[in-house]
N, CA, C and O atoms as a MOPAC input file, in Angstrom:
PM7 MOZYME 1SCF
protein

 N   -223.01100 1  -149.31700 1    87.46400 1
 C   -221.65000 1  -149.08700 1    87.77000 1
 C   -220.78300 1  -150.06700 1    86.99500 1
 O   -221.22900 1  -151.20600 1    86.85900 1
 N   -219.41700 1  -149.71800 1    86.38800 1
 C   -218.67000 1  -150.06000 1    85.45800 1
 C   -218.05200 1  -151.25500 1    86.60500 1
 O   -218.35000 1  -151.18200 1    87.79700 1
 N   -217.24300 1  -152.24300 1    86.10400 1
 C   -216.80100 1  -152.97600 1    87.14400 1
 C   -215.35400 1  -153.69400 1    86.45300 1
 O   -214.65000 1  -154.63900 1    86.80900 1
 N   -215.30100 1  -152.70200 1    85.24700 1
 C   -213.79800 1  -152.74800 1    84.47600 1
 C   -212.76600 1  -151.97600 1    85.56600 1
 O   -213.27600 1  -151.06700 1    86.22100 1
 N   -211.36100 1  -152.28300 1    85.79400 1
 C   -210.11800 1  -151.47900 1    86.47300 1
 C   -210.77200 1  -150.31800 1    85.68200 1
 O   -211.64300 1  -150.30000 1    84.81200 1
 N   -209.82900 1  -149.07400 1    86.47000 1
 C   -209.32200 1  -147.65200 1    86.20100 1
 C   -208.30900 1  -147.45900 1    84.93700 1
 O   -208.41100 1  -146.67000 1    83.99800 1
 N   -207.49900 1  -148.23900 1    85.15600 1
 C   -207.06500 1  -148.13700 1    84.29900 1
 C   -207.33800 1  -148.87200 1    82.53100 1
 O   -206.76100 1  -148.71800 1    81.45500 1
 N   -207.95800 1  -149.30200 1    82.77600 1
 C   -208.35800 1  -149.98800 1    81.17300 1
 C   -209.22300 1  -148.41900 1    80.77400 1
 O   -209.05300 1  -148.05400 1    79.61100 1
 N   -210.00000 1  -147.62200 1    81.54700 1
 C   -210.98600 1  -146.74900 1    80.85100 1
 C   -210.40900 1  -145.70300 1    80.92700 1
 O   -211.08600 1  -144.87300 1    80.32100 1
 N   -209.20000 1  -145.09400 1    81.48500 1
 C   -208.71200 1  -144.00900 1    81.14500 1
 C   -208.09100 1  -143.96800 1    80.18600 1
 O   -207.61800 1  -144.98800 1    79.68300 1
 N   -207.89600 1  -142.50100 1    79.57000 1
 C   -207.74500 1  -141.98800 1    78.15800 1
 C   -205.99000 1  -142.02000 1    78.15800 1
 O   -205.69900 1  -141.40000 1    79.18100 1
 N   -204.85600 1  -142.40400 1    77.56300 1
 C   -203.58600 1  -142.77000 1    77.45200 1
 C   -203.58400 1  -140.79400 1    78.19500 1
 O   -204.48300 1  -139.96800 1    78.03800 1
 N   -202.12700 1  -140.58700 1    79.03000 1
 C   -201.62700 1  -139.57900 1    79.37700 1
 C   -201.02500 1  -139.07800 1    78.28300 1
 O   -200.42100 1  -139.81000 1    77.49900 1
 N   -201.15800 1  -137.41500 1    78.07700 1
 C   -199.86200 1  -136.88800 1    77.16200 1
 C   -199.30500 1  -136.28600 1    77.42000 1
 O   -198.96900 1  -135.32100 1    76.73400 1
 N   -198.71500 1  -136.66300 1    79.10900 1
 C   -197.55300 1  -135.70800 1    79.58500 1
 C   -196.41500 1  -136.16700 1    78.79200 1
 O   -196.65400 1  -136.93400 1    77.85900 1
 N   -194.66000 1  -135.64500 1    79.13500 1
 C   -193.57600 1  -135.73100 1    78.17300 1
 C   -193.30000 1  -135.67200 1    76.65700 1
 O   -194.21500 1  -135.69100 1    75.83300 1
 N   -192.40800 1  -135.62200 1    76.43100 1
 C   -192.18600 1  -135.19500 1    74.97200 1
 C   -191.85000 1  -137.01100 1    73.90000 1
 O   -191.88500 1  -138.14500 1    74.37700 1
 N   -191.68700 1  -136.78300 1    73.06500 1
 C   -191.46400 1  -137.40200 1    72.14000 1
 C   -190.54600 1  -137.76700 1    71.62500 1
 O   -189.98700 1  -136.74700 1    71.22000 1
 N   -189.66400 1  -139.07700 1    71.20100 1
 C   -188.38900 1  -139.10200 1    71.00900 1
 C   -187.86600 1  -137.83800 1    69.84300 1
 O   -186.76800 1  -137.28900 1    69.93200 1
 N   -188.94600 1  -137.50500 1    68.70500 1
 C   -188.57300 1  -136.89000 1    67.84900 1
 C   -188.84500 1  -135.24700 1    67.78700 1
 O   -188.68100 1  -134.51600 1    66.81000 1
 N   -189.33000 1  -134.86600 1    69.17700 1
 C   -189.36000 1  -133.71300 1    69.75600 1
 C   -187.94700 1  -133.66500 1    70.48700 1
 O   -187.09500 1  -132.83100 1    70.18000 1
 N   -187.85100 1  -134.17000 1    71.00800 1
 C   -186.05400 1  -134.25400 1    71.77700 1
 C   -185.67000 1  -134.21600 1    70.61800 1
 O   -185.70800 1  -133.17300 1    69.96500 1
 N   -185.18700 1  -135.45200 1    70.10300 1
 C   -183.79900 1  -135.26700 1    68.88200 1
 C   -184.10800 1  -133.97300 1    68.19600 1
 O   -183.10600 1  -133.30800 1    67.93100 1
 N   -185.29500 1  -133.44600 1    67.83700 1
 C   -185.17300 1  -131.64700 1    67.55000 1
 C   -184.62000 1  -130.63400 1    68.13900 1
 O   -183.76400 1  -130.03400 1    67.48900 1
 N   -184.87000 1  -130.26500 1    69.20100 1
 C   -184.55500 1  -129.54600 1    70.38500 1
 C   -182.94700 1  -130.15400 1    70.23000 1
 O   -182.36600 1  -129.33000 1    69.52400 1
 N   -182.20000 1  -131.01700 1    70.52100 1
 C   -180.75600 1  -131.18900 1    70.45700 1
 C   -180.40000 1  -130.96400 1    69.09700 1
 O   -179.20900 1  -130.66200 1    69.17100 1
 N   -180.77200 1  -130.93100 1    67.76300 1
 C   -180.48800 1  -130.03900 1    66.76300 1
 C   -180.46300 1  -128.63600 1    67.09600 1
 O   -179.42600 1  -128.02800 1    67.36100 1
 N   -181.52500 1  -128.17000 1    67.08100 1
 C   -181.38500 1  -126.81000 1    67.68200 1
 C   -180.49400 1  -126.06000 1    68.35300 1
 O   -179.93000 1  -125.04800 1    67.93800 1
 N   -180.34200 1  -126.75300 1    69.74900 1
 C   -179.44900 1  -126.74800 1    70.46300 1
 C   -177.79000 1  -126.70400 1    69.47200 1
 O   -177.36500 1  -125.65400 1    68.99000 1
 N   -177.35300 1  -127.51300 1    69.39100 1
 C   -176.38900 1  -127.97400 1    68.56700 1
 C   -175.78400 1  -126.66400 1    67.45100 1
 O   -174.59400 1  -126.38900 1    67.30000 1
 N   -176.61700 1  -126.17900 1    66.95300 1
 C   -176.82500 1  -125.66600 1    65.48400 1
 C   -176.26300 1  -124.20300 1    66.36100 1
 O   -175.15500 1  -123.69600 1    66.18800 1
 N   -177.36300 1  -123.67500 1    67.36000 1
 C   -176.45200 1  -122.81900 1    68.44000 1
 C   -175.39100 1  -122.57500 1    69.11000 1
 O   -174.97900 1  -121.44300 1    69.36100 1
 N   -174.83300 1  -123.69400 1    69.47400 1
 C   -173.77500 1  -123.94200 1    70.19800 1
 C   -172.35600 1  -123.66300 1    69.35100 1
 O   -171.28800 1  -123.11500 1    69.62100 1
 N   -172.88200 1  -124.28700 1    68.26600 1
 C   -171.50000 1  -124.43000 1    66.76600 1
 C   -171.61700 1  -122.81300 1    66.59200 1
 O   -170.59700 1  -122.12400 1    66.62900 1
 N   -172.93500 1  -122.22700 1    66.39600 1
 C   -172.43100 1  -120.89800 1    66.11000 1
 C   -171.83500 1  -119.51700 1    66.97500 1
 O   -171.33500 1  -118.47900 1    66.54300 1
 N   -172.17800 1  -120.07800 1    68.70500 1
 C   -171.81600 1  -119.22300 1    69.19400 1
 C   -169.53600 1  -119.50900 1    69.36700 1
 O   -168.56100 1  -118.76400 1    69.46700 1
 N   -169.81100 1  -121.13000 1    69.29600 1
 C   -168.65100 1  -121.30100 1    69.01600 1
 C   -167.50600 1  -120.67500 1    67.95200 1
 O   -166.40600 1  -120.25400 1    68.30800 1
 N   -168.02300 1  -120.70500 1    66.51400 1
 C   -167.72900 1  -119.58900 1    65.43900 1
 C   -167.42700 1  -118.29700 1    65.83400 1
 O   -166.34700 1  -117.80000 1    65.51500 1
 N   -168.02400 1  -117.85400 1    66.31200 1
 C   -168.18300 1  -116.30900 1    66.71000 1
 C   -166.73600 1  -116.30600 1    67.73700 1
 O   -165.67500 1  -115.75100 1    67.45000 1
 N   -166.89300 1  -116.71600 1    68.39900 1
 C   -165.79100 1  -116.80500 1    69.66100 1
 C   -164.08700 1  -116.98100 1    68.84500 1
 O   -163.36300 1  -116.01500 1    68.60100 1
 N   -163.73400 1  -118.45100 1    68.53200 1
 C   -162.77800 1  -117.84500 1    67.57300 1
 C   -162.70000 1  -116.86200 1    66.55300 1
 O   -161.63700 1  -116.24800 1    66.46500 1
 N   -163.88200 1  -116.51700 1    65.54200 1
 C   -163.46600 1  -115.10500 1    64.58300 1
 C   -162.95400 1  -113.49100 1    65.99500 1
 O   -162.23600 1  -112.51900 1    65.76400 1
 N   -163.58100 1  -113.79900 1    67.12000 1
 C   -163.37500 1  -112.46900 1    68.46600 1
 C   -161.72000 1  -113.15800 1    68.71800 1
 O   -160.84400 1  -112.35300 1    68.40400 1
 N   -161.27400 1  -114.31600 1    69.15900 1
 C   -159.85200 1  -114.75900 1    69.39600 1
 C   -159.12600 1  -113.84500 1    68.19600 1
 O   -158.54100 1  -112.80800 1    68.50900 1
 N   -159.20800 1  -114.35000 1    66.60900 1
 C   -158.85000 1  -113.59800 1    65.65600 1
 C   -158.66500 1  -113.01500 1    65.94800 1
 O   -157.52500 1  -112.91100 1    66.40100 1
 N   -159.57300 1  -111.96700 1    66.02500 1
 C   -159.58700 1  -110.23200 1    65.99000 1
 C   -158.87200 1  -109.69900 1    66.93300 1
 O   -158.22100 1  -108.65400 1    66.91000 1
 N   -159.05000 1  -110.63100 1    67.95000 1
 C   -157.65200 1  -109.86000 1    68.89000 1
 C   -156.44300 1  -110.03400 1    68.70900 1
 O   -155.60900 1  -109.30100 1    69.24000 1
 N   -156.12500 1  -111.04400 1    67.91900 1
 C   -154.92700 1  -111.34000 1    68.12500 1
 C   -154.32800 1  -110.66000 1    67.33300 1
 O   -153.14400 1  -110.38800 1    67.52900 1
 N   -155.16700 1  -110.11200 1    65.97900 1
 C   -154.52200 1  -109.40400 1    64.79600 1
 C   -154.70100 1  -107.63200 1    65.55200 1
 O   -153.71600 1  -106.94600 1    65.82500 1
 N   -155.30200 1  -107.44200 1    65.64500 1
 C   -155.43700 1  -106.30200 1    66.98300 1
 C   -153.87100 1  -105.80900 1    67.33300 1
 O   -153.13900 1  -104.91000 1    66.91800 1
 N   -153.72900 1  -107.12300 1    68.53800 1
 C   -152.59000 1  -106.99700 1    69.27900 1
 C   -151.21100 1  -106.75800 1    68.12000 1
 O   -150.32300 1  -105.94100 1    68.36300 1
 N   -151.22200 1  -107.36300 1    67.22900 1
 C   -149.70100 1  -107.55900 1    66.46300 1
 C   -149.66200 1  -106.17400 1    66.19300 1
 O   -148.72600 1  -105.46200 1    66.55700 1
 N   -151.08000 1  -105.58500 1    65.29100 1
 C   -151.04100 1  -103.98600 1    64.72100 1
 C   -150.54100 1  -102.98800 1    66.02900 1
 O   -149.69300 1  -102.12300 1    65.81300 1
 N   -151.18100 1  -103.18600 1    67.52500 1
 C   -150.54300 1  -102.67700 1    68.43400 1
 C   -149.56400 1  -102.56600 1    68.43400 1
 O   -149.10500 1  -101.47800 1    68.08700 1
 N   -148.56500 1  -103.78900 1    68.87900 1
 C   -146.99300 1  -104.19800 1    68.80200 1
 C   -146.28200 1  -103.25900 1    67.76400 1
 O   -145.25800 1  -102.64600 1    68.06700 1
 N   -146.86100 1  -103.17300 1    66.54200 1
 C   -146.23400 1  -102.54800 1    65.08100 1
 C   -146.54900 1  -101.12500 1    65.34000 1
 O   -145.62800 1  -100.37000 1    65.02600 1
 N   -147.43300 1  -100.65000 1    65.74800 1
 C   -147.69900 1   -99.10700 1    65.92200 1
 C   -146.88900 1   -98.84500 1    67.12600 1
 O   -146.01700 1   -98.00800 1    66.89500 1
 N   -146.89400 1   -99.30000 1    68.37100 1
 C   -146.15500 1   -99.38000 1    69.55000 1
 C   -144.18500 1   -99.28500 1    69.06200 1
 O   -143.52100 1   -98.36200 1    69.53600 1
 N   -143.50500 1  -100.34900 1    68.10700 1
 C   -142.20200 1  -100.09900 1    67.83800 1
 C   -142.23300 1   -98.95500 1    67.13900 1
 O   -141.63100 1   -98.13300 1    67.83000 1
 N   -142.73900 1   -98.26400 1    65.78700 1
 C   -142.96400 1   -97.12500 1    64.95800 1
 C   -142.71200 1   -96.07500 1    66.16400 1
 O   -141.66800 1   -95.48700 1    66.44700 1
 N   -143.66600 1   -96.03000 1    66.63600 1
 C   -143.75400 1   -94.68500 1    68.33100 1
 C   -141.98500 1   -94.72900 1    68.56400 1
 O   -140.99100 1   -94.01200 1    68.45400 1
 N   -142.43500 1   -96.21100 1    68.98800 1
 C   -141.01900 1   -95.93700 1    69.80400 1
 C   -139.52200 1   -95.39900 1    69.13700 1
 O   -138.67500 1   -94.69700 1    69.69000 1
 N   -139.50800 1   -95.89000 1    67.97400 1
 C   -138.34400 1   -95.36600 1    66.73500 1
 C   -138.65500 1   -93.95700 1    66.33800 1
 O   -137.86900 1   -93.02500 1    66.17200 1
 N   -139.82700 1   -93.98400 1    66.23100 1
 C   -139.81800 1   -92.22100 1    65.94500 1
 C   -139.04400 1   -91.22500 1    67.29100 1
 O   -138.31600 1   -90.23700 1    67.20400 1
 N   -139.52700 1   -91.92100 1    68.42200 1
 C   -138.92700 1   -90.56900 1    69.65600 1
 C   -137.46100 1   -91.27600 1    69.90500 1
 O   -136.60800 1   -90.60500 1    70.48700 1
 N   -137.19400 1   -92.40600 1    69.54500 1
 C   -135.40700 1   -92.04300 1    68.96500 1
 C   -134.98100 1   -91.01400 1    68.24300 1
 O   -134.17200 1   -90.17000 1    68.62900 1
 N   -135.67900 1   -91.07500 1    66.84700 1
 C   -134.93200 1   -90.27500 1    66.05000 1
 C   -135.58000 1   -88.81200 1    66.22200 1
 O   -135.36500 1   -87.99800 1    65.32400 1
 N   -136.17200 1   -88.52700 1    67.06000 1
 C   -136.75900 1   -87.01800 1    67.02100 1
 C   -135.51400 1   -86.84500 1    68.54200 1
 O   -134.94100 1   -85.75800 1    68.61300 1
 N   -135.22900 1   -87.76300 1    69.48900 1
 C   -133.95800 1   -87.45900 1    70.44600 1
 C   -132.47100 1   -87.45000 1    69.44600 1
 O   -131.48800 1   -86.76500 1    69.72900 1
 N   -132.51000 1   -87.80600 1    68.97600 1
 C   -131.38100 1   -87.55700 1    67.92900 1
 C   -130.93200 1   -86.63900 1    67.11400 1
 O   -131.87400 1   -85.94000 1    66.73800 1
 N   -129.82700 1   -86.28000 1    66.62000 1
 C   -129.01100 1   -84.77400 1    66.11200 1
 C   -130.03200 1   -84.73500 1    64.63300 1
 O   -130.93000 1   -85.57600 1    64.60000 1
 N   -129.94200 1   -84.10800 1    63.84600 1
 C   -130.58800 1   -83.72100 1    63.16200 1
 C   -129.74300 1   -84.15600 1    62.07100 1
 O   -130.25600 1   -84.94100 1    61.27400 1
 N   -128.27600 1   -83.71400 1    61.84200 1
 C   -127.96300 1   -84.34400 1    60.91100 1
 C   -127.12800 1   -85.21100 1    60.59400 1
 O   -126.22500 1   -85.20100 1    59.75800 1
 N   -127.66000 1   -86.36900 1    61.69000 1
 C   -127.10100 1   -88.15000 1    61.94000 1
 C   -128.54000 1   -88.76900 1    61.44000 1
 O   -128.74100 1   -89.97300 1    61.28000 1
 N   -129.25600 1   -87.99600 1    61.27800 1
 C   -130.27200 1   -88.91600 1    60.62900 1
 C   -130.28800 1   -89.48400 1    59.14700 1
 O   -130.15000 1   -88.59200 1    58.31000 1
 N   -130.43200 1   -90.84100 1    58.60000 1
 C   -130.37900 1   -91.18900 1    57.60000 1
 C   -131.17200 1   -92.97700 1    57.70700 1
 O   -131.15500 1   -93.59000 1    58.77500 1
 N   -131.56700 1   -93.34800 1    56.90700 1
 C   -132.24900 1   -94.36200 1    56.74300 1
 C   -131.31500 1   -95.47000 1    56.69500 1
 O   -130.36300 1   -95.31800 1    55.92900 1
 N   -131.39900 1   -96.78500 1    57.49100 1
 C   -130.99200 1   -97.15300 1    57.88200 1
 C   -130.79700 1   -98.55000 1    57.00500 1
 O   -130.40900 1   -98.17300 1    55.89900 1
 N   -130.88700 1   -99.88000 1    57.01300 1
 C   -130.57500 1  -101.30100 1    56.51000 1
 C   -132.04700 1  -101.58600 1    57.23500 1
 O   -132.51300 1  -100.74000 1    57.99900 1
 N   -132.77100 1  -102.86000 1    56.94400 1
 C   -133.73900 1  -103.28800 1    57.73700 1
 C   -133.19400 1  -103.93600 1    58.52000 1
 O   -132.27200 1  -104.74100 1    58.39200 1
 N   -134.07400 1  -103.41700 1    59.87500 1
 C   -133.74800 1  -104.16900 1    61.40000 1
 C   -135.03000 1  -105.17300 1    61.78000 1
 O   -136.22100 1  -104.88500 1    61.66100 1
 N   -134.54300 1  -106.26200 1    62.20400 1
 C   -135.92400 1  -107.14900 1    62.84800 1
 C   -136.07900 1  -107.07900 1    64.48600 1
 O   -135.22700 1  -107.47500 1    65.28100 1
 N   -137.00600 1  -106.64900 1    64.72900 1
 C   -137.56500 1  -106.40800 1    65.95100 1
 C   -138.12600 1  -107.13800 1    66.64100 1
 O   -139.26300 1  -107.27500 1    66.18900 1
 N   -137.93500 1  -107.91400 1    67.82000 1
 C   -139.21100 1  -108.90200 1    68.65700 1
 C   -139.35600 1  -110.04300 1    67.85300 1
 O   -140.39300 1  -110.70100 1    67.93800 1
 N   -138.47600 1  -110.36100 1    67.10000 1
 C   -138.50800 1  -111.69300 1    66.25400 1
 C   -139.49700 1  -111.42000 1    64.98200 1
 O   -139.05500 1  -111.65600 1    63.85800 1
 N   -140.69800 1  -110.97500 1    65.12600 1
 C   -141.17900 1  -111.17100 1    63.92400 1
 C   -141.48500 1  -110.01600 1    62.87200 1
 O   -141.73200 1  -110.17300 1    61.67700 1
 N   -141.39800 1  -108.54300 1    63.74400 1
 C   -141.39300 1  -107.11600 1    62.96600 1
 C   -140.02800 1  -106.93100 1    62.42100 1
 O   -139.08900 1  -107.27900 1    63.13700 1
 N   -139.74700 1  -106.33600 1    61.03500 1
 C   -138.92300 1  -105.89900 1    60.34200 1
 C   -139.13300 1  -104.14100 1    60.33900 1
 O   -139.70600 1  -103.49900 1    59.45900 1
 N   -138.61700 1  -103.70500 1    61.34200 1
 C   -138.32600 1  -102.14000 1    61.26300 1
 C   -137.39900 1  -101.66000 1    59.92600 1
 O   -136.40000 1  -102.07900 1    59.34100 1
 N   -138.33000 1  -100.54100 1    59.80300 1
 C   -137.01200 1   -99.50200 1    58.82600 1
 C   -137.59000 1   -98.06200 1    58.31700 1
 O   -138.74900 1   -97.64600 1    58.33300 1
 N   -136.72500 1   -97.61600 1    57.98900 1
 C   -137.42000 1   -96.15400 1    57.81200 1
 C   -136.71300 1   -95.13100 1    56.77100 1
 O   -135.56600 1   -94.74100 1    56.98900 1
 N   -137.35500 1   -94.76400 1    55.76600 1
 C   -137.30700 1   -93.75400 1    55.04100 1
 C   -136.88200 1   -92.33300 1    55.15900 1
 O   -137.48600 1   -91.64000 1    55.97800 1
 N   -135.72200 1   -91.69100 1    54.30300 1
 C   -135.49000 1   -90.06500 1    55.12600 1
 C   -135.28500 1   -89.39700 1    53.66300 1
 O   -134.41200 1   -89.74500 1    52.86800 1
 N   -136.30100 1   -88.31500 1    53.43700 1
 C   -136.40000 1   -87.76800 1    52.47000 1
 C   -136.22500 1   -86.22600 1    52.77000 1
 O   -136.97000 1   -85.75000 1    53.62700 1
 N   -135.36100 1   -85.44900 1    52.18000 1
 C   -134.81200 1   -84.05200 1    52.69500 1
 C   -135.79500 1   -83.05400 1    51.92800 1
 O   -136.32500 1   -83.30100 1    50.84500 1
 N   -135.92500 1   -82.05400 1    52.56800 1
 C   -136.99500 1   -80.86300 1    51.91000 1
 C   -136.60700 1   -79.65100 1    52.35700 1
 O   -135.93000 1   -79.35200 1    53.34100 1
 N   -137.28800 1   -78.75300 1    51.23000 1
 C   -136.73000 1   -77.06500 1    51.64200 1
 C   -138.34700 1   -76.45600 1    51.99800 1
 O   -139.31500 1   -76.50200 1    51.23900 1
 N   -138.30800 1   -76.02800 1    53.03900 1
 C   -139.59400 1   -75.76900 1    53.89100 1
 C   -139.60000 1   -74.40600 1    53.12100 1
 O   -140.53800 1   -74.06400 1    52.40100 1
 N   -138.41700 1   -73.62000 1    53.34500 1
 C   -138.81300 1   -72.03700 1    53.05500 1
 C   -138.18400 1   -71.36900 1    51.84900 1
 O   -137.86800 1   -70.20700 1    51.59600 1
 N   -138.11500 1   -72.52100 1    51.19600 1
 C   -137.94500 1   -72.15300 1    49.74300 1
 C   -136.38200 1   -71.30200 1    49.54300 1
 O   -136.11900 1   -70.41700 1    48.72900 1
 N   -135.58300 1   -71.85300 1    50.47900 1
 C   -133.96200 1   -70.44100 1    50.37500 1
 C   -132.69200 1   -71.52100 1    49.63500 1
 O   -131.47500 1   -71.36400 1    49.72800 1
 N   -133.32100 1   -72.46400 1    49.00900 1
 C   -132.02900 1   -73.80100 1    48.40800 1
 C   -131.39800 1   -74.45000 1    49.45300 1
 O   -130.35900 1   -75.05700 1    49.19600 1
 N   -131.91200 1   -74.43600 1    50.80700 1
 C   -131.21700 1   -75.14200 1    51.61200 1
 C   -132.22800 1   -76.35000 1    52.30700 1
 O   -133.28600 1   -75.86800 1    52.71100 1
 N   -132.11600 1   -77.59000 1    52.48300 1
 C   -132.54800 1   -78.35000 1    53.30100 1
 C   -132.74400 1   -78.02600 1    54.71900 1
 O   -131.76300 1   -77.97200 1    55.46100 1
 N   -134.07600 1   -77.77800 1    55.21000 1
 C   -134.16800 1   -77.27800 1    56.27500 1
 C   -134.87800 1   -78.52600 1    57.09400 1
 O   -135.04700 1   -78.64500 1    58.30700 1
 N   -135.11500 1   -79.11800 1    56.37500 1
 C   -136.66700 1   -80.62900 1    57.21200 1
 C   -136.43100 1   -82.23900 1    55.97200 1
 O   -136.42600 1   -82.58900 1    54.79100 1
 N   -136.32000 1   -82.56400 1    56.95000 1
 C   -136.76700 1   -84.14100 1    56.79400 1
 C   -137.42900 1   -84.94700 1    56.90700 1
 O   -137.36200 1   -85.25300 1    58.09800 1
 N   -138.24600 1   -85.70600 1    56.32000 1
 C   -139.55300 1   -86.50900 1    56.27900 1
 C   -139.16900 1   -87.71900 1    56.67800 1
 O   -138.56900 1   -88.43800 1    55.87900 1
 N   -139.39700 1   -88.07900 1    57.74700 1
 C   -139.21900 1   -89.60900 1    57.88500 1
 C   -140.70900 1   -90.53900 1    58.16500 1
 O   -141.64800 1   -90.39500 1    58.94800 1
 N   -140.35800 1   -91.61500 1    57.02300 1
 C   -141.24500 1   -92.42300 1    57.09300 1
 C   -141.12400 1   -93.75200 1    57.56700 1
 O   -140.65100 1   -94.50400 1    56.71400 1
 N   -141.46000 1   -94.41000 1    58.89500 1
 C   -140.99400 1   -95.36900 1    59.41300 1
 C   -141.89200 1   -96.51800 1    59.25600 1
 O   -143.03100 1   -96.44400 1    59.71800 1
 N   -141.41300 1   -97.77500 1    58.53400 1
 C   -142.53300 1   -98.92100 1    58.88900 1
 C   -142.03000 1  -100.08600 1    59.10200 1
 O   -140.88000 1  -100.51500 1    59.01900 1
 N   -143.32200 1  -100.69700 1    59.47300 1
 C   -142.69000 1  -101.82200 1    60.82700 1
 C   -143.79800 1  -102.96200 1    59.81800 1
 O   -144.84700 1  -102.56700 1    59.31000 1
 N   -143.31700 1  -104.27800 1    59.70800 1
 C   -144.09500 1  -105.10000 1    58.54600 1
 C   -143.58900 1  -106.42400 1    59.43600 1
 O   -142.49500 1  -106.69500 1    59.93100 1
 N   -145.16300 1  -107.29100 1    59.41800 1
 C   -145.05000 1  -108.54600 1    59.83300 1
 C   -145.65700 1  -109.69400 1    59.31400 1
 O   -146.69900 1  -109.34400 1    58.76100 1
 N   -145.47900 1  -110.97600 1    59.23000 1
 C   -146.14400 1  -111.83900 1    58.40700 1
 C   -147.47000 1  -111.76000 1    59.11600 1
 O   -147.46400 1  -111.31300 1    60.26300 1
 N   -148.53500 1  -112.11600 1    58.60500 1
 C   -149.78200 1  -112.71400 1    59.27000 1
 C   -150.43500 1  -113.66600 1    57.94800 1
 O   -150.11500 1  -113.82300 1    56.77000 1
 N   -151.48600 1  -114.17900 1    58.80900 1
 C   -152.00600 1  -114.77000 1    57.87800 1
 C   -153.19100 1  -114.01400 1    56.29100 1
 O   -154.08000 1  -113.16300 1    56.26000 1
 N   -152.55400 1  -114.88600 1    55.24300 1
 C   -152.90600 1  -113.83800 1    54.03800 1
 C   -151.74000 1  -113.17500 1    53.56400 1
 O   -151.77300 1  -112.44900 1    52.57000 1
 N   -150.74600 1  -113.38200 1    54.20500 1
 C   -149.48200 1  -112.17400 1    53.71700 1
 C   -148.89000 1  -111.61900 1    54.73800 1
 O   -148.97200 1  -112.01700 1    55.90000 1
 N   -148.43500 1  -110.92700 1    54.45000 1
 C   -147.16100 1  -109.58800 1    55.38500 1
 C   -148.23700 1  -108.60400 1    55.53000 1
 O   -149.20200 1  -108.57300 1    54.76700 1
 N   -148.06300 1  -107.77400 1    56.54200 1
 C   -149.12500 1  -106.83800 1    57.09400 1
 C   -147.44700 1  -105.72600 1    57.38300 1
 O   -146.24800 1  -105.98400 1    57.48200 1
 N   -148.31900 1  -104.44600 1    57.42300 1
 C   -147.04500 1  -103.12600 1    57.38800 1
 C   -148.23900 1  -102.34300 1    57.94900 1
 O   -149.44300 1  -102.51100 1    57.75800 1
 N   -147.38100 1  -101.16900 1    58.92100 1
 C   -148.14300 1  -100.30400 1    59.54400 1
 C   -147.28600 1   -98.96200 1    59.35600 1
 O   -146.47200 1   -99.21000 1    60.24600 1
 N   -146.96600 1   -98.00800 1    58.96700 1
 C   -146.08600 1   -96.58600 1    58.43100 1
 C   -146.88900 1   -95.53900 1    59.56300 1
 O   -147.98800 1   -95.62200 1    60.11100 1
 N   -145.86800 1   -94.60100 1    59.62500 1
 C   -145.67000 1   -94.00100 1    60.36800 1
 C   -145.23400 1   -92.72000 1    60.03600 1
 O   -144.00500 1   -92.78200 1    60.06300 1
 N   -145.54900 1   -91.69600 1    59.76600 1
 C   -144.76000 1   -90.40800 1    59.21600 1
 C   -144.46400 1   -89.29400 1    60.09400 1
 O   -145.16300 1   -89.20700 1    61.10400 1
 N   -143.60100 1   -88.46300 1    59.91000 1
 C   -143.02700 1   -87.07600 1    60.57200 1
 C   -142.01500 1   -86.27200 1    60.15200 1
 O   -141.11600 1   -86.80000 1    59.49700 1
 N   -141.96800 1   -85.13200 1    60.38300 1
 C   -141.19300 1   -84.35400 1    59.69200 1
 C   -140.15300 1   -83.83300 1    60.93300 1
 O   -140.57600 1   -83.70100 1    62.08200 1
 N   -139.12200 1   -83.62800 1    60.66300 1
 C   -138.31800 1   -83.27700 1    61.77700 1
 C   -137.73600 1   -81.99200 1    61.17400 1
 O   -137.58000 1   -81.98700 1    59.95300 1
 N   -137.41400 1   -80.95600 1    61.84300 1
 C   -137.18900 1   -79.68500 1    61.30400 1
 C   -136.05400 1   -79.19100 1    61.97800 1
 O   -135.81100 1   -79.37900 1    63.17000 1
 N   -135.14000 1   -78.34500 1    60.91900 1
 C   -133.96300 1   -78.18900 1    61.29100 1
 C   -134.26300 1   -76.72600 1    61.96500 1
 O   -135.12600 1   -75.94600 1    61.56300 1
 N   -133.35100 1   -76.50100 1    63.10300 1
 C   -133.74700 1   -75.19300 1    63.45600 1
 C   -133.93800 1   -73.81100 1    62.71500 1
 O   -133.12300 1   -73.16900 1    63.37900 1
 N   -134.39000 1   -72.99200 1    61.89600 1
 C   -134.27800 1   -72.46900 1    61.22600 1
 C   -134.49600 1   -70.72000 1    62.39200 1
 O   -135.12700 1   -70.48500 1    63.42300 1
 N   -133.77400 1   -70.04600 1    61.67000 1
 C   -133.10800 1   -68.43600 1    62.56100 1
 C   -133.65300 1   -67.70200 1    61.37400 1
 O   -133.16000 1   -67.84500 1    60.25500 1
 N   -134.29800 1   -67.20400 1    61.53200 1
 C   -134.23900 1   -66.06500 1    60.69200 1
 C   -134.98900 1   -64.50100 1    61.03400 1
 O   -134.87500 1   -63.57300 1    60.23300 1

């Protein structure tokens, strides 16, 4: 019988990790975190540029069912208007003969609504034809 302690003849434990197993794992970690972070602002982005194109398609709508409530021949293109502080409304009116008799019967209006963003000015157009009553 041995008459050395227990502990002098046992074999070293290899429970826990390693300082340089940790500092890995917190790279890892890390390297994840930054990218789910990335991702999250480019999704903020995207909405936010989202929302403005909304806003710009949303005033267009709304200027078009003005001028489609409006007389037919008070329509004419206007000066640029700024809208909500940062959209510049305005709109185009181009006259046409639908049925070929030399008379202007329809008007093309093209409405667009343009805002700075980043990279430049961003514009969203809008088209419709408004038609004069025609009898025949």
């Amino acid at each position: 019988m041995s008459t050395q302690p227990d502990s002098v003849t046992k074999e070293p434990s290899e429970t826990g990790f390693t300082l340089i197993e940790v500092l890995m794992a917190m790279a890892i970690f890390a390297i994840g975190i930054l990218a789910v972070g990335s991702m999250q602002i480019a999704a903020m982005n995207g909405g936010a540029s989202a929302r403005r194109s909304t806003d710009a398609a949303t005033i267009a709508q709304d200027q078009i069912e003005k001028i489609i409530a409006g007389d037919y021949d008070d329509l004419a293109a206007p000066a640029d208007a700024v809208v909500n502080g940062r959209y510049s409304l305005n709109w185009a009116v181009a006259e046409d003969d639908l049925n070929n008799d030399g008379n202007n019967d329809a008007k093309n209006v093209t409405v667009t609504v343009t805002w700075p963003d980043k990279g430049g000015d961003r514009s969203f157009n809008l088209d419709f034809t408004k038609v004069l009553n025609i009898k025949g």
